[in-house]
One Martini backbone bead per residue (centre of mass of N, CA, C, O) as a GRO file, in nm:
protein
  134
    1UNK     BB    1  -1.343   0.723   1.267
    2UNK     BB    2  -1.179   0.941   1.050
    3UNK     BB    3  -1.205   1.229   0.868
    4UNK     BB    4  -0.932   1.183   0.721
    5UNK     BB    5  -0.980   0.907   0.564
    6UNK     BB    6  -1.193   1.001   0.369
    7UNK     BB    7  -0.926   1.183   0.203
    8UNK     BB    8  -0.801   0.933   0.090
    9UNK     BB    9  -0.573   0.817  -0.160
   10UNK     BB   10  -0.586   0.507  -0.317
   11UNK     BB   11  -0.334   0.232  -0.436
   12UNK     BB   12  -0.390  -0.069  -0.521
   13UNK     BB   13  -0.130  -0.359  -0.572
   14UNK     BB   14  -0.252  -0.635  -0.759
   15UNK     BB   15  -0.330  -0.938  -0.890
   16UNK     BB   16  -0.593  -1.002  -0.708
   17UNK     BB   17  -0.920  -0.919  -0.771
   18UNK     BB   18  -1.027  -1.013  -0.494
   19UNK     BB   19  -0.850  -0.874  -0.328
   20UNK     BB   20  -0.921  -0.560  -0.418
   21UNK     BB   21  -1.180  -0.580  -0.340
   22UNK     BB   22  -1.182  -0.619  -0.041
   23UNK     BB   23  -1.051  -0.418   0.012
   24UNK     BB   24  -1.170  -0.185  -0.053
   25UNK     BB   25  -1.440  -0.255   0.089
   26UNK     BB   26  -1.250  -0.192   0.361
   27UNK     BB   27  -1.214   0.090   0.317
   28UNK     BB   28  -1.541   0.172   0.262
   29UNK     BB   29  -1.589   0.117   0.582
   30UNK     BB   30  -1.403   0.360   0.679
   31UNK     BB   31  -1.472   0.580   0.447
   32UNK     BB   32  -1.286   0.499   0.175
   33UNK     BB   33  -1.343   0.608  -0.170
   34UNK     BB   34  -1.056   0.711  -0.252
   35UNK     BB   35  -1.003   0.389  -0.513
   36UNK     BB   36  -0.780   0.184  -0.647
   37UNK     BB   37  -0.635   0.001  -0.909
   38UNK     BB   38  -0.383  -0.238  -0.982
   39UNK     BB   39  -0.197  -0.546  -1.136
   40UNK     BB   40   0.097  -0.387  -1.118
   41UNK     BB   41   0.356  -0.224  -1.170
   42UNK     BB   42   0.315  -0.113  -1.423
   43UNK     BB   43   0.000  -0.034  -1.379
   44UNK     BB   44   0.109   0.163  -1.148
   45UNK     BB   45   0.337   0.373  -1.283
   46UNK     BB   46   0.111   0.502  -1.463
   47UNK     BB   47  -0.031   0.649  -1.216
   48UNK     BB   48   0.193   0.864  -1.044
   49UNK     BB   49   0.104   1.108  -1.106
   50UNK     BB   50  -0.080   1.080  -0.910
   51UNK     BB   51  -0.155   1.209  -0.571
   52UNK     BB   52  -0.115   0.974  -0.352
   53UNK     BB   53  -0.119   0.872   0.002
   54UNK     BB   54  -0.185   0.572  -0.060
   55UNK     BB   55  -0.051   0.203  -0.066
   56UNK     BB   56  -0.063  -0.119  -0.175
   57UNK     BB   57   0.139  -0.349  -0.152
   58UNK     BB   58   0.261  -0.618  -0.341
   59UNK     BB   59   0.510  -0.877  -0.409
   60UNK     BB   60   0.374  -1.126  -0.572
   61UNK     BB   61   0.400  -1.032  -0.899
   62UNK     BB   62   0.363  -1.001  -1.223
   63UNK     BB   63   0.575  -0.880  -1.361
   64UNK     BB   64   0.600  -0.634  -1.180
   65UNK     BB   65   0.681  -0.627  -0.889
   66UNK     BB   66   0.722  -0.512  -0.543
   67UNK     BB   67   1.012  -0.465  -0.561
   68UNK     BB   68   1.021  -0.321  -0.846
   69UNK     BB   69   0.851  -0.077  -0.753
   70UNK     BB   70   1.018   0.059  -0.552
   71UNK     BB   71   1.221   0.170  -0.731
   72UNK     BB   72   1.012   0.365  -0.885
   73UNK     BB   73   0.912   0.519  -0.636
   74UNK     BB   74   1.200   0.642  -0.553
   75UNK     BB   75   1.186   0.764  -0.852
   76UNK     BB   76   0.991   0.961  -0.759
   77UNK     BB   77   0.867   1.273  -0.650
   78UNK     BB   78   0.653   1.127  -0.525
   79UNK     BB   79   0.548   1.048  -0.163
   80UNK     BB   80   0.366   0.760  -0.098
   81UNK     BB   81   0.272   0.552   0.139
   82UNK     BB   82   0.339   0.235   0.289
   83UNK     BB   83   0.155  -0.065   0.247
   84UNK     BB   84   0.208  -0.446   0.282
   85UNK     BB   85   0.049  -0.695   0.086
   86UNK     BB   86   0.078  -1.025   0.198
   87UNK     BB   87   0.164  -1.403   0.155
   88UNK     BB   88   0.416  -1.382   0.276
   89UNK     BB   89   0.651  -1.394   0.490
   90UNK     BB   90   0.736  -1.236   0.702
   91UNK     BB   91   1.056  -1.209   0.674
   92UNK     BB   92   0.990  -1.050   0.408
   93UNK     BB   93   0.838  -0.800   0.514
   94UNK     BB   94   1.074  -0.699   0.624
   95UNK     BB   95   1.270  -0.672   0.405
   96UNK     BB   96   1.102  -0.481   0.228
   97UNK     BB   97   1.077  -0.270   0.461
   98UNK     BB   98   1.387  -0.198   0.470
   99UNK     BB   99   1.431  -0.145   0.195
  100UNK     BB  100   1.272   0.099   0.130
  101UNK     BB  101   1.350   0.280   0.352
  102UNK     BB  102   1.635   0.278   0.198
  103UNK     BB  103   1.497   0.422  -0.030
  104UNK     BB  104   1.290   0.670   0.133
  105UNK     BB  105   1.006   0.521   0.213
  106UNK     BB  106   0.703   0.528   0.336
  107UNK     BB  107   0.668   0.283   0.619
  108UNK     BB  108   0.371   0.130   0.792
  109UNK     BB  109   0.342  -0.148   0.674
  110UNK     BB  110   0.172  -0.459   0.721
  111UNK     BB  111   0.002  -0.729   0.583
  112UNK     BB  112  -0.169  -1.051   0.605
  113UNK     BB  113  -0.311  -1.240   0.425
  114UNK     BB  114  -0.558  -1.150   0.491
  115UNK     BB  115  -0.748  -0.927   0.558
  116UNK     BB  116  -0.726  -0.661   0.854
  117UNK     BB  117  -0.937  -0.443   1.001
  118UNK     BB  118  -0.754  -0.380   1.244
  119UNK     BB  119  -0.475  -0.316   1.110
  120UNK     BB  120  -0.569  -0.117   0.887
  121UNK     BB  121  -0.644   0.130   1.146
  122UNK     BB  122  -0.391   0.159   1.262
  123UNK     BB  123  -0.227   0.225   1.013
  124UNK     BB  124  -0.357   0.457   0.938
  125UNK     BB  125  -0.312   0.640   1.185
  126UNK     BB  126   0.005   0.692   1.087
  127UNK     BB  127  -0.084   0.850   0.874
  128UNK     BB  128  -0.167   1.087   1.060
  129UNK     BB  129   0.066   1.037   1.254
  130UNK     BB  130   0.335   1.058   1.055
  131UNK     BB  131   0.436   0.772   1.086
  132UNK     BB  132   0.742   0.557   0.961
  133UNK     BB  133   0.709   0.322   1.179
  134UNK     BB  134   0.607  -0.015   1.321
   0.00000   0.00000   0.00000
């Protein structure tokens, strides 16, 4: 675990809260205690005034979505790591990190639900090594 680690700020952006407490729990055993959750891209966007240092985005869900909540992110100020996490199949979490990193979006990578503790600590290291590709 690493010490940076520790000093994350993470917003996940999820409409099942089963899942946003699992990440939680999984964030906070790795030691990253500053983690909120959104439950849409809308209720994402109402945050982003807050400083995060990584997103965790799902692709879909209700209300704004994780495609459209992109747009949003890409004319933000602020620009937080990204790394999505959801249930659609790899090839389209490709064109979506494909699409981010065209719209200027720093993407660390993705993640199939359920979550895996070993992928999501590789991830958190490209945070650290300021790496912006998979």
């Amino acid at each position: 675990m690493s010490k940076e680690w520790k000093s994350l700020k993470i917003l996940i952006v999820d409409d099942d809260s089963f899942q946003r407490t699992i990440v939680t729990k999984v964030l906070n055993l790795l030691g990253i205690t500053d983690v909120a959750s959104a439950a849409d891209g809308r209720g994402a966007e109402a945050r982003l005034a807050e400083p995060w240092d990584l997103l965790i985005l799902d692709l879909n869900m209700p209300g704004m979505d994780g495609i459209e909540f992109l747009n949003v992110l890409a004319d933000h100020a602020l620009n937080p790591a990204l790394i999505f996490f959801s249930g659609e199949d790899h090839r389209l979490l490709e064109v979506a990190e494909d699409l981010a990193k065209d719209l200027g979006i720093r993407v660390l990578g993705s993640i199939s639900k359920p979550i895996d503790r070993s992928k999501i600590e590789t991830l958190l290291q490209r945070v650290e090594d300021r790496k912006s590709v998979v």
